[in-house]
Every structure is written in C-alpha cells, then in structure tokens.
OpenMM code with the backbone's topology and positions (N, CA, C; nanometers):
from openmm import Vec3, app, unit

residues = "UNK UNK UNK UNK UNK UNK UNK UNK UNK UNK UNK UNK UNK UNK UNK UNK UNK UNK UNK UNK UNK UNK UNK UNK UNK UNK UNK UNK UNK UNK UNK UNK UNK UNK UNK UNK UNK UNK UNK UNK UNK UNK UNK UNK UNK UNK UNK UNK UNK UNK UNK UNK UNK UNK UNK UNK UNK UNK UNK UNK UNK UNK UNK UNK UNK UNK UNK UNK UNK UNK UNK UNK UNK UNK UNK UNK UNK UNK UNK UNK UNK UNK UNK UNK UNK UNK UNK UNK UNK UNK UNK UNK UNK UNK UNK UNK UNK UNK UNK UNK UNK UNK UNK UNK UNK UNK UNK UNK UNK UNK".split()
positions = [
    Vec3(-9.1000, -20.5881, -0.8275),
    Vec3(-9.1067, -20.7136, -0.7539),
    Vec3(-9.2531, -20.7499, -0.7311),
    Vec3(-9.2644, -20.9074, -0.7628),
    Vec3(-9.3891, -20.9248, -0.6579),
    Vec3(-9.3845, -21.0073, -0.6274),
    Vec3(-9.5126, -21.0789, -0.5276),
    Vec3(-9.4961, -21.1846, -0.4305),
    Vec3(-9.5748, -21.2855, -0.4774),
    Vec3(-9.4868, -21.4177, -0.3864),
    Vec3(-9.5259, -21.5599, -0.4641),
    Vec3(-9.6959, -21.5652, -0.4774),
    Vec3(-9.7620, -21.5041, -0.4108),
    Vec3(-9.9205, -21.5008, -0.4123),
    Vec3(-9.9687, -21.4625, -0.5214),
    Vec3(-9.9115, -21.3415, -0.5906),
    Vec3(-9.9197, -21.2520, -0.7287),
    Vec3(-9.8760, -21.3930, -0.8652),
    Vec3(-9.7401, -21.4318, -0.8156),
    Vec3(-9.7192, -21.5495, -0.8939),
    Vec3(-9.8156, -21.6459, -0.9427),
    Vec3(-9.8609, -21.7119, -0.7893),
    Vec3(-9.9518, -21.8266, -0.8353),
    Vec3(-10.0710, -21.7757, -0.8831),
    Vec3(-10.0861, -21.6435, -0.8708),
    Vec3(-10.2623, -21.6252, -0.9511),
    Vec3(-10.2688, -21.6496, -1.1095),
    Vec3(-10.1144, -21.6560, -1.1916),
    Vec3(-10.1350, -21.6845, -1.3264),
    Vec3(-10.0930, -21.8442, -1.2974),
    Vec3(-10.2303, -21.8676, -1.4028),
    Vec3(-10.2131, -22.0152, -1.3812),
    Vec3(-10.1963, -22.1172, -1.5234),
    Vec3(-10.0523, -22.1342, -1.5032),
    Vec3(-9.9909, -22.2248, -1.6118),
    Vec3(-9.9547, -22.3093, -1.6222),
    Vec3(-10.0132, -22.3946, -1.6789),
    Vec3(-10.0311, -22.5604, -1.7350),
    Vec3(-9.9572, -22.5880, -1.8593),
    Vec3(-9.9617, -22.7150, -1.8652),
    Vec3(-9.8728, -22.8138, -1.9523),
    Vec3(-10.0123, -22.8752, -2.0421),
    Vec3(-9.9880, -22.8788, -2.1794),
    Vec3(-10.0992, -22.9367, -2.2694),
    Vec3(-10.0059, -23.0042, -2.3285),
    Vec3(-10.1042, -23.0693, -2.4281),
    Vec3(-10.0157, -23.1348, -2.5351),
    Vec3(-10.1227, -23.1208, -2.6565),
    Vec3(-10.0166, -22.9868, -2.7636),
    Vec3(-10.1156, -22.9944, -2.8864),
    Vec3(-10.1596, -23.1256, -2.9596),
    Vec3(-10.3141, -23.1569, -2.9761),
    Vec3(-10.3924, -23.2047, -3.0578),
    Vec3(-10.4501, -23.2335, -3.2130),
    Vec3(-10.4078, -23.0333, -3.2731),
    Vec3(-10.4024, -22.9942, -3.3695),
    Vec3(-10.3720, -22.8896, -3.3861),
    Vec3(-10.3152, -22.8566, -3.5352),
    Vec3(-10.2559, -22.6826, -3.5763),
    Vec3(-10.2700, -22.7304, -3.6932),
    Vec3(-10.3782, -22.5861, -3.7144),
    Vec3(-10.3873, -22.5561, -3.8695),
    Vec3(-10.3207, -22.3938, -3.9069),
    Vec3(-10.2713, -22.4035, -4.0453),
    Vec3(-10.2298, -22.2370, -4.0766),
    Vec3(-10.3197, -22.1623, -4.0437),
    Vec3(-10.3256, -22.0543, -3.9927),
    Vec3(-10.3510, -21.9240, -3.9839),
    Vec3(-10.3505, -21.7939, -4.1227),
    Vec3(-10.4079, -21.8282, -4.2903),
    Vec3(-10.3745, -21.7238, -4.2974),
    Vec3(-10.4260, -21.5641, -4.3251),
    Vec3(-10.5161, -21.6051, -4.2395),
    Vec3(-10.5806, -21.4496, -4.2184),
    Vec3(-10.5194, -21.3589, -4.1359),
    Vec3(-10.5016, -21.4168, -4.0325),
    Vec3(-10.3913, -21.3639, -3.9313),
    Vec3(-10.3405, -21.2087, -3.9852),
    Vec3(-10.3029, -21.1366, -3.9053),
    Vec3(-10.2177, -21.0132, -3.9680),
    Vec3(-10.1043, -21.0616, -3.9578),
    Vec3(-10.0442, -21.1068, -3.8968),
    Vec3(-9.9376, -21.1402, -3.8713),
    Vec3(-9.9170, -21.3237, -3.8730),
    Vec3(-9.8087, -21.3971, -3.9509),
    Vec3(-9.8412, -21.5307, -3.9764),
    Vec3(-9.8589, -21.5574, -3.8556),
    Vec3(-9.9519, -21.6968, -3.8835),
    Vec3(-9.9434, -21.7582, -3.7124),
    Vec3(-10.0259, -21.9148, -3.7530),
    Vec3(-10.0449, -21.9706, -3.6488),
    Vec3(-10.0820, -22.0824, -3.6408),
    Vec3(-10.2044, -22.1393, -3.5545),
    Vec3(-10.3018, -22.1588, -3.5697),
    Vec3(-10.4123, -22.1806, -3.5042),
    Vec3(-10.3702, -22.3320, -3.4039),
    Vec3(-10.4009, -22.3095, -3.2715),
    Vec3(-10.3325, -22.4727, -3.2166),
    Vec3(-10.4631, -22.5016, -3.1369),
    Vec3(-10.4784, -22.6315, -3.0869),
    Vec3(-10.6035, -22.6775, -3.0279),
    Vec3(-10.4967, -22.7516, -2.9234),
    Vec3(-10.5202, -22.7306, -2.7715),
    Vec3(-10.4397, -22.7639, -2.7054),
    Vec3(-10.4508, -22.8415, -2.5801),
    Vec3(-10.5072, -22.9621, -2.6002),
    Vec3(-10.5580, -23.0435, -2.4421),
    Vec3(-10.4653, -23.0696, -2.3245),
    Vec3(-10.5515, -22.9864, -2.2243),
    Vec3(-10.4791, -22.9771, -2.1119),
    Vec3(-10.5828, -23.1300, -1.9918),
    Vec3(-10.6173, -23.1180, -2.0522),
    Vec3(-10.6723, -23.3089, -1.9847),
    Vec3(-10.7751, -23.1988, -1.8520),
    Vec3(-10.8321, -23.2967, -1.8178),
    Vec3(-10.9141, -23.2576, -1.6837),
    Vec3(-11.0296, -23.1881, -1.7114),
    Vec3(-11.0131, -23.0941, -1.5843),
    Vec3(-11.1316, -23.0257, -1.5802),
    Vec3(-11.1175, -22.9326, -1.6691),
    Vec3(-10.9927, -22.8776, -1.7236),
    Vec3(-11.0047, -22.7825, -1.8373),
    Vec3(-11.0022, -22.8235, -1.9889),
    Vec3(-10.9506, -22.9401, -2.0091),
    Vec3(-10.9898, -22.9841, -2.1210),
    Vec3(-10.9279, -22.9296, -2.2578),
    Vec3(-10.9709, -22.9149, -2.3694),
    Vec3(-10.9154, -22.8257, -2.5332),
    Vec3(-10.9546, -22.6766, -2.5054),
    Vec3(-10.8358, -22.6597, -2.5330),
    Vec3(-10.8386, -22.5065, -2.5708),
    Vec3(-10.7500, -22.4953, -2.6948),
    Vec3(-10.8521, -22.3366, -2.6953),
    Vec3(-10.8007, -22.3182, -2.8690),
    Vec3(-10.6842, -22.1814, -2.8709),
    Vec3(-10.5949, -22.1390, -2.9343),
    Vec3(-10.5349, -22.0263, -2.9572),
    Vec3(-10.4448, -22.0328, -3.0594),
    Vec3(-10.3915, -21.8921, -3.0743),
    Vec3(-10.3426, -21.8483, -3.2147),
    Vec3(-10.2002, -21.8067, -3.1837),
    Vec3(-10.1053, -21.8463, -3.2434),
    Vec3(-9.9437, -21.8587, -3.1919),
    Vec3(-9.8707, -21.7756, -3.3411),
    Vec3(-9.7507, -21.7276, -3.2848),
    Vec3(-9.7047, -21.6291, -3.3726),
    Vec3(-9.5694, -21.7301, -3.3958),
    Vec3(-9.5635, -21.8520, -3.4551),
    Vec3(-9.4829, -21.9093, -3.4455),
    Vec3(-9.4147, -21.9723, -3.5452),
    Vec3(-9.4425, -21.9267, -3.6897),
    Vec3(-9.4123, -21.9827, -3.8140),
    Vec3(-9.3046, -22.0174, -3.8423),
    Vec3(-9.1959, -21.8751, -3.7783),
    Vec3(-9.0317, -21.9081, -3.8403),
    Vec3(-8.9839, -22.0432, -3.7950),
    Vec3(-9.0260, -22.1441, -3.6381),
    Vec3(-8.9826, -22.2400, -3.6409),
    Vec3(-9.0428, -22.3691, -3.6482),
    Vec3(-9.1735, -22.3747, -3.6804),
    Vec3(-9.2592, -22.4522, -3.6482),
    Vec3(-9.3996, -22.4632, -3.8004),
    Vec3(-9.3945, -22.6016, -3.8485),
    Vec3(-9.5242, -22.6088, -3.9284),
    Vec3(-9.6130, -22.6709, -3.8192),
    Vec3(-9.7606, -22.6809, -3.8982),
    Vec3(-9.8434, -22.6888, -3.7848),
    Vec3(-9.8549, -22.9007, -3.7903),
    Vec3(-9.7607, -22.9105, -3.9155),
    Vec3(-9.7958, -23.0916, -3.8848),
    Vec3(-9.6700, -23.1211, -3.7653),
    Vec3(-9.5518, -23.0704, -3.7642),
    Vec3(-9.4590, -23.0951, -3.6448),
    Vec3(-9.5085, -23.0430, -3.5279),
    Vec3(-9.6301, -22.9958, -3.5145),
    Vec3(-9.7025, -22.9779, -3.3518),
    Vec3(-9.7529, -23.0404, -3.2942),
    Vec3(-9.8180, -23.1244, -3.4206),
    Vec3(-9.9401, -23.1990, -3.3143),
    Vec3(-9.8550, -23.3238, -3.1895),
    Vec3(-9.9056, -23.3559, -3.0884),
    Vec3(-9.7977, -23.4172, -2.9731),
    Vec3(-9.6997, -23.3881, -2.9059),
    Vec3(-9.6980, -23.2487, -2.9499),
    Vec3(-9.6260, -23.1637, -2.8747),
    Vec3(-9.6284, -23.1377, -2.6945),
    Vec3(-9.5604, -23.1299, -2.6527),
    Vec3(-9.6531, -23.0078, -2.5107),
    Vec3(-9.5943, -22.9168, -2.4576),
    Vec3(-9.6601, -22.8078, -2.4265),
    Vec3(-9.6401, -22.6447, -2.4405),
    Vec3(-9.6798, -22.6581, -2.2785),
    Vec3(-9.6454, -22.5173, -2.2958),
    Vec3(-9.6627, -22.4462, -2.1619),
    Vec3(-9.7534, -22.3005, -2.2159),
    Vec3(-9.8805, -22.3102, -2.1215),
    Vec3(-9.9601, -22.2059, -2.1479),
    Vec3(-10.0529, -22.1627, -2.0527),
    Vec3(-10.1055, -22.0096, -2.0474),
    Vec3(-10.1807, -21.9554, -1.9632),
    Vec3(-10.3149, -21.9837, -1.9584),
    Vec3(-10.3854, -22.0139, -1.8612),
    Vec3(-10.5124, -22.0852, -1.8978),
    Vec3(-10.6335, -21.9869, -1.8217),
    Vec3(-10.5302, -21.9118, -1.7080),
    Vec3(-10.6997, -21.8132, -1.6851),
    Vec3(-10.6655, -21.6515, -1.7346),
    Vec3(-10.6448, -21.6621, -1.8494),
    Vec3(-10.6639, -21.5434, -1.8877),
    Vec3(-10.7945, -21.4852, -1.9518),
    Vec3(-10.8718, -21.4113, -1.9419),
    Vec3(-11.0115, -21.4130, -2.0673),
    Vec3(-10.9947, -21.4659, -2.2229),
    Vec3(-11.0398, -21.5347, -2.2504),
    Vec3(-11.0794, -21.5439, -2.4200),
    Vec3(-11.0098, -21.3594, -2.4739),
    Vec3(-10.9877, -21.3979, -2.5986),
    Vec3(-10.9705, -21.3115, -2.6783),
    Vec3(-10.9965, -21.3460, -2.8313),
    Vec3(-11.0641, -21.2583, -2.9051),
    Vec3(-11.0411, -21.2698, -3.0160),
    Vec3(-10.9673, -21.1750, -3.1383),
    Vec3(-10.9203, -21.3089, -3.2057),
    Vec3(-10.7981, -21.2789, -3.2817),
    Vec3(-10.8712, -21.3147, -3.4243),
    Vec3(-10.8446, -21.2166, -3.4686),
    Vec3(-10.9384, -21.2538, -3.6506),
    Vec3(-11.0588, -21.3038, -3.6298),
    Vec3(-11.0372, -21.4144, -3.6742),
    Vec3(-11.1875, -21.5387, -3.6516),
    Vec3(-11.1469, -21.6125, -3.5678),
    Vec3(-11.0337, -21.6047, -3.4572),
    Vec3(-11.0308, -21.7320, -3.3947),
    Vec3(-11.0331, -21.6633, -3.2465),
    Vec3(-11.0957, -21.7419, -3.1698),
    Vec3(-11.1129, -21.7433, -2.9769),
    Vec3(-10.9893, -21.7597, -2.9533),
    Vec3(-10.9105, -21.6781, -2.9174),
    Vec3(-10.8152, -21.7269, -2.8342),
    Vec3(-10.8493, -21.7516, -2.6763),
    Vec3(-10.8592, -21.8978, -2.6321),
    Vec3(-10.8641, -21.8944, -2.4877),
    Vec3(-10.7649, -21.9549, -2.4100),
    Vec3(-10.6176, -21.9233, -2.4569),
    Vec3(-10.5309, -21.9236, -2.3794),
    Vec3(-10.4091, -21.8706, -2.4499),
    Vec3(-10.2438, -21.8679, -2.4269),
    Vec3(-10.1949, -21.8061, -2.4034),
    Vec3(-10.0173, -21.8706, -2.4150),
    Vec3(-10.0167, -21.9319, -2.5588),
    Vec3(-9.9083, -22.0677, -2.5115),
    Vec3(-9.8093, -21.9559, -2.5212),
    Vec3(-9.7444, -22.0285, -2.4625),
    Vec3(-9.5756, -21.9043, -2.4062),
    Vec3(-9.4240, -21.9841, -2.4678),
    Vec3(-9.3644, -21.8743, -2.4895),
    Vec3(-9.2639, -21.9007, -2.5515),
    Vec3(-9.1407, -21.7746, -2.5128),
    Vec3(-9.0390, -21.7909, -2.5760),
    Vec3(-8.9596, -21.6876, -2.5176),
    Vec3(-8.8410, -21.6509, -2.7057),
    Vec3(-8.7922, -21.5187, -2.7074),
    Vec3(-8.7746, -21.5155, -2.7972),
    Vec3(-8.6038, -21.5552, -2.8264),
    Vec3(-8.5494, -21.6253, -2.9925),
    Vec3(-8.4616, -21.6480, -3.0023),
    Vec3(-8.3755, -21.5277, -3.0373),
    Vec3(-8.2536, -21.5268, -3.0415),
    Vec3(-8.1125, -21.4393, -3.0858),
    Vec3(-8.2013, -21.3191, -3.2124),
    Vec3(-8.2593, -21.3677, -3.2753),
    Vec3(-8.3543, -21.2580, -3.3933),
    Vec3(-8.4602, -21.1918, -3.3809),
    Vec3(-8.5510, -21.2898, -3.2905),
    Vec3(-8.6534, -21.2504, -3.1975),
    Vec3(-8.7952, -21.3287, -3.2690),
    Vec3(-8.7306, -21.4276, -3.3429),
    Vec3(-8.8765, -21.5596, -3.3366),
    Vec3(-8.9220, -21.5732, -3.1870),
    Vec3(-9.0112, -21.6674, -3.2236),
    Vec3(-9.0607, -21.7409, -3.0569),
    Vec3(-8.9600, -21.8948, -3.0479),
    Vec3(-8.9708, -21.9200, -2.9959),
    Vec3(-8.9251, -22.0541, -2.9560),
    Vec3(-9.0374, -22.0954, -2.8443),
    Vec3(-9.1053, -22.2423, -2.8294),
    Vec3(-9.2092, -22.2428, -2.7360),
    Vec3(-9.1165, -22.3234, -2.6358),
    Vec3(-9.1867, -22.2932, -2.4891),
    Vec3(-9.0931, -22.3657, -2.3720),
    Vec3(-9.2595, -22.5192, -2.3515),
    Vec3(-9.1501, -22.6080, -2.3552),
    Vec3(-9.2624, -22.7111, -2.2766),
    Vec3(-9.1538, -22.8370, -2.2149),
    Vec3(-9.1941, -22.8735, -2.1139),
    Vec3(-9.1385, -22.9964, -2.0560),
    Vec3(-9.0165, -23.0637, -2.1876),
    Vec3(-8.9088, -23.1255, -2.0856),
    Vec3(-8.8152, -23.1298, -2.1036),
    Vec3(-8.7821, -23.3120, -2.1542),
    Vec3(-8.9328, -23.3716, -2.0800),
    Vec3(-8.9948, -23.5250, -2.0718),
    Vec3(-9.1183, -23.5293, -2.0209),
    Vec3(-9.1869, -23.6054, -2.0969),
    Vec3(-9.3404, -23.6002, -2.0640),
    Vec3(-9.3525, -23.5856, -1.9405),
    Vec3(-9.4861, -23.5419, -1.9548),
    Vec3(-9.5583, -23.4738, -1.8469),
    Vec3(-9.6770, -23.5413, -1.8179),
    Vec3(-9.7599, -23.5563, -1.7394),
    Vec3(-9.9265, -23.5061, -1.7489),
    Vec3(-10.0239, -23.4049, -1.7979),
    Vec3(-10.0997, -23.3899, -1.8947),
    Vec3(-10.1481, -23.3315, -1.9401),
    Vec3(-10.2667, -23.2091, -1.8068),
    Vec3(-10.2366, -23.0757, -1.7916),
    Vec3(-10.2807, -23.0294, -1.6849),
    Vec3(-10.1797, -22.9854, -1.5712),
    Vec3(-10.0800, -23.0643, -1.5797),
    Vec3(-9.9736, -23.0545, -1.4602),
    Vec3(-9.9513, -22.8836, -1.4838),
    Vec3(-9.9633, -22.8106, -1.3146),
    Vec3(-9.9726, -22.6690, -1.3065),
    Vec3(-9.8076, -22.6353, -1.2795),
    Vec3(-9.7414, -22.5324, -1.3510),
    Vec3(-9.6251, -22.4654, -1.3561),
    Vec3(-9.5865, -22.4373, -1.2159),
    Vec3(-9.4707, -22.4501, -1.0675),
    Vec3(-9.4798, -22.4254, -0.9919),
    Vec3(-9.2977, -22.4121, -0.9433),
] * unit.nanometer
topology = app.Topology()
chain = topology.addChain("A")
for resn in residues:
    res = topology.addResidue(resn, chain)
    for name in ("N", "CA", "C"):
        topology.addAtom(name, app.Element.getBySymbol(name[0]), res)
C-alpha cells in the first residue's frame, strides 16, 4: 500500500504526439515519439515498445498518458525523457491509455 502523497509525487500528464519515427536500432522494435505536453514542460522525446499495434504515421495527434518527472534515460541513441504508459493486451503487446476525448495538452493525471 501507499499513500495518496506517494501517489501524487509521480507526475502524469496528457500530451499529444507530434511525431514518431521507427526505431530500428532499438533491441527490441520500438518507436521513437516526440510528445508535447504544452506549457512549461513542453516536447519531450521517448522510445515506446509499441509496434504490434501502432505505425508511427497513425500517432502523430494522438494523446497519451505519460510520466514526466522521471530522469532522462538513454535508450540506444535516443534520450528518453519520459515514460508514455500503456498497459498490456490478452498476449502481452502494449496498448497505450490516453483520454477518452480531448484534453488539454499538460492536463495532470488525478
């Protein structure tokens, strides 16, 4: 268990991808996404394991749900500085979760 305080310290926002290009250096396929969360945080970049359902031209205008204060990471050649989230299907692809009807770009998960 933990408490709603523990909760709100991960802090997850609503973007709307910009761009996705293939990934294929990747070890594993994936998709490079550029992901504007509007505001003070602005584009961020990261690397998504998301091929089985998704090309990267059906992304762009999308909007995801993703972690935004996590550290940078790097993945191959690419910065990952965030963390888009998804949950897995019946086989165990990703499926990504994002708003159900537009949003605001930035709007925090609560």
């Amino acid at each position: 268990m933990i408490t709603y305080d523990q909760f709100e310290a991960v802090d997850i926002r609503v973007g709307t991808i910009t761009r996705a290009e293939p990934f294929p250096e990747a070890r594993k396929p994936a998709i490079k996404l550029w992901v504007d969360f509007g505001g003070d945080i602005g584009e961020k970049r990261s690397s998504a394991q998301i091929t089985a359902h998704y090309t990267p031209e059906e992304l762009v205008g999308r909007q995801v749900l993703a972690v935004v204060n996590f550290p940078p990471r790097q993945i191959g050649k690419v910065m990952s500085e965030v963390l888009v989230l998804g949950v897995p299907d019946a086989a165990g692809e990703v499926v990504l979760i994002g708003p159900s009807l537009p949003v605001p770009d930035g709007g925090k998960l609560f």
